[in-house]
FILUMPA-451263 format. One record per residue (C-alpha): z, y, x; residue in one letter. Coordinates in steps of 0.1 Angstrom, whole numbers, plus 2048, in hexadecimal, padded with zeros to 3 digits. Each point is the difference from the previous one (the first is absolute). Example, Ala and Ser with C-alpha at 12.3 -4.5 7.8 and 13.67 -1.06 7.14 Angstrom:
84E7D387BA 7F982280ES 
//
This chain:
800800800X 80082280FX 81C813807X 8078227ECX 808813826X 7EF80581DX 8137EE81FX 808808822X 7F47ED824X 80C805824X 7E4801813X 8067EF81EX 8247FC7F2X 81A81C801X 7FB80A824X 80B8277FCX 8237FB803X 8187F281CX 7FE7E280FX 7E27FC7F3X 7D87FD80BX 7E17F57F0X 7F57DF7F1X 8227F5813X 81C7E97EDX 81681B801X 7EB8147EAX 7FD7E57E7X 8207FB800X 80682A7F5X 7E57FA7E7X 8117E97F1X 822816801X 7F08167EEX 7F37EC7E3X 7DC80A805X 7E17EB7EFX 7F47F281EX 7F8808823X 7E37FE813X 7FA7F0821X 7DE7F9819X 7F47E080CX 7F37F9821X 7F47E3810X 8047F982BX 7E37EB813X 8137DF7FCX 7FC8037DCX 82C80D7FCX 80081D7DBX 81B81980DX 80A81F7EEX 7ED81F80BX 7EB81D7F7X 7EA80D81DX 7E77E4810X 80D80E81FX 8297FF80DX 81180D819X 7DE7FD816X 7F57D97F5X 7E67FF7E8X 8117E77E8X 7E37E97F8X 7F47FA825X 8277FB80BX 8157DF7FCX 81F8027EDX 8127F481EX 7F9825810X 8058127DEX 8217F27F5X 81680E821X 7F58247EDX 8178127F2X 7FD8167E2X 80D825802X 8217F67EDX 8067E681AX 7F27E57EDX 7E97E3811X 7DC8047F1X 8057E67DDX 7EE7E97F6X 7F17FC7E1X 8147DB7FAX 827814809X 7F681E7EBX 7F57E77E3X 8227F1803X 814822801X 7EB8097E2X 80A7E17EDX 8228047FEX 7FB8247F4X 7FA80C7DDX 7DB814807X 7E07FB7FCX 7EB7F8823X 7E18187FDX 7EC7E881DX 7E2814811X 7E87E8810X 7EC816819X 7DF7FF80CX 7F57EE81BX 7D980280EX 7F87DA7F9X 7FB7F07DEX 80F7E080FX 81D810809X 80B80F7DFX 7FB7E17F0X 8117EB816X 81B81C7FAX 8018037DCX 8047DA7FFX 819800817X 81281C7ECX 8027F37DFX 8077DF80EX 82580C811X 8058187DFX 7FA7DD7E5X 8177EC81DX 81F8197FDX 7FA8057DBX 7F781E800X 7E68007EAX 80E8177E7X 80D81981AX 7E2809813X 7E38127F7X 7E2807813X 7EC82180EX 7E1802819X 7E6817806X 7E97E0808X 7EF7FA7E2X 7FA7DB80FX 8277FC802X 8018067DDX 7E77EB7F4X 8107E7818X 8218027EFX 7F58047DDX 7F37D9805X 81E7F6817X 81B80E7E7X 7F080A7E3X 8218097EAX 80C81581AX 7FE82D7FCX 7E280681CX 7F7822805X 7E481180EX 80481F817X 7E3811805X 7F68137E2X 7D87F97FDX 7FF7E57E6X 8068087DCX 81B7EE7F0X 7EB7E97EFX 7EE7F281EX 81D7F880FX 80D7EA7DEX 7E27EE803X 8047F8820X 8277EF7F7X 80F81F810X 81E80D7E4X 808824810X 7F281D811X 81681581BX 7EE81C80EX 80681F812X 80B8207E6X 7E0811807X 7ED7E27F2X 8138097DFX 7FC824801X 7D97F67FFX 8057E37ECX 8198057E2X 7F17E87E7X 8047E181CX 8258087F3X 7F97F57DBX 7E37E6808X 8177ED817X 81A8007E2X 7E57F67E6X 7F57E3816X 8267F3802X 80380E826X 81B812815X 7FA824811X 81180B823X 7FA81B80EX 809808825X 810812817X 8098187ECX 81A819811X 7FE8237EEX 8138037E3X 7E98157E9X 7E77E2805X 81E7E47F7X 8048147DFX 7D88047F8X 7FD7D4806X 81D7FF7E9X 7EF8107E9X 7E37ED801X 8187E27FBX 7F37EA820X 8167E0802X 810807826X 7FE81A819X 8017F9824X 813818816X 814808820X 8198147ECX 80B7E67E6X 8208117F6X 7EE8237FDX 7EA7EC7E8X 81B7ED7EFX 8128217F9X 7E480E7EFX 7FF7E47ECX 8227FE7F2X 
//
């Protein structure tokens, strides 16, 4: 069913407060302290074929898809933290009450994103997660990847250049695009709902455009000032 108010992510957890850093446990962890929807994390995959937790292809100086986790996991994350994987941030996640807003990135090889997606949704059905996680990408493949490997699961696609109803056809239930996609695209809003679909919207940071998506009653905002959001919302 869908739900009367618009909802509020983490992206790349609750890192703006202390202790804390992006896509690291920690920040789940404050997510969760706050009673937030979900948050929203990045999934990368090393050489040897190991999905650890991180945005940028490139960390502290190893690009992370020509480097073996062996190498990576000594990192440490600007909280402290060692670099997670995506198997010990699944875990943390389980035993919190949140929902796991999974971003599968990009990688230059078809083979590789499959391989990934399986690999993925494989660990998340293992844990029983199921029901916690959802799925982004800006890979259209991905997508279509997931939407035959875990078809009852939310997917969403970031990208904003495929109508609503393209994507349904395609098995993919949401659409989660960048605020200016919206601003030139106001009736994907309503299509999306029509066609039995969830909207995000990210990263939203500015307050006057939190109230306009309100508004326009899309399903969850993604943001790196949750409680800013959540505020306006109450």
């Amino acid at each position: 069913g869908m739900q009367a108010q618009t909802q509020v992510i983490a992206h790349r957890g609750f890192w703006k407060t202390e202790g804390s850093a992006q896509n690291s446990i920690t920040a789940l962890e404050k997510a969760a302290e706050e009673k937030l929807y979900g948050s929203e994390f990045d999934v990368q995959v090393t050489l040897d074929g190991k999905l650890i937790v991180n945005h940028d292809a490139k960390f502290q100086g190893f690009v992370i898809a020509e480097t073996p986790y062996k190498q990576l996991k000594k990192i440490r994350l600007n909280n402290g933290e060692k670099l997670p994987n995506l198997k010990k941030y699944l875990k943390k996640g389980k035993k919190l009450d949140i929902q796991l807003i999974l971003e599968i990135k990009s990688h230059k090889s078809k083979e590789v994103e499959d391989k990934m997606a399986a690999d993925i949704v494989k660990m998340v059905k293992k844990m029983g997660l199921e029901k916690q996680v959802e799925y982004i990408a800006f890979s259209l493949n991905v997508c279509e990847q997931l939407a035959k490997l875990t078809p009852e699961s939310e997917i969403a696609y970031l990208n904003g250049d495929i109508a609503p109803a393209e994507l349904k056809k395609k098995g993919i239930n949401g659409i989660d695009c960048h605020y200016n996609v919206i601003e030139k695209h106001p009736e994907w809003v309503k299509e999306a709902h029509d066609l039995g679909m969830k909207v995000n919207v990210w990263t939203v940071n500015k307050e006057d455009m939190m109230k306009k998506l309100i508004d326009r009653k899309v399903d969850y905002i993604t943001t790196d000032q949750p409680l800013e959001l959540k505020k306006l919302l109450e």
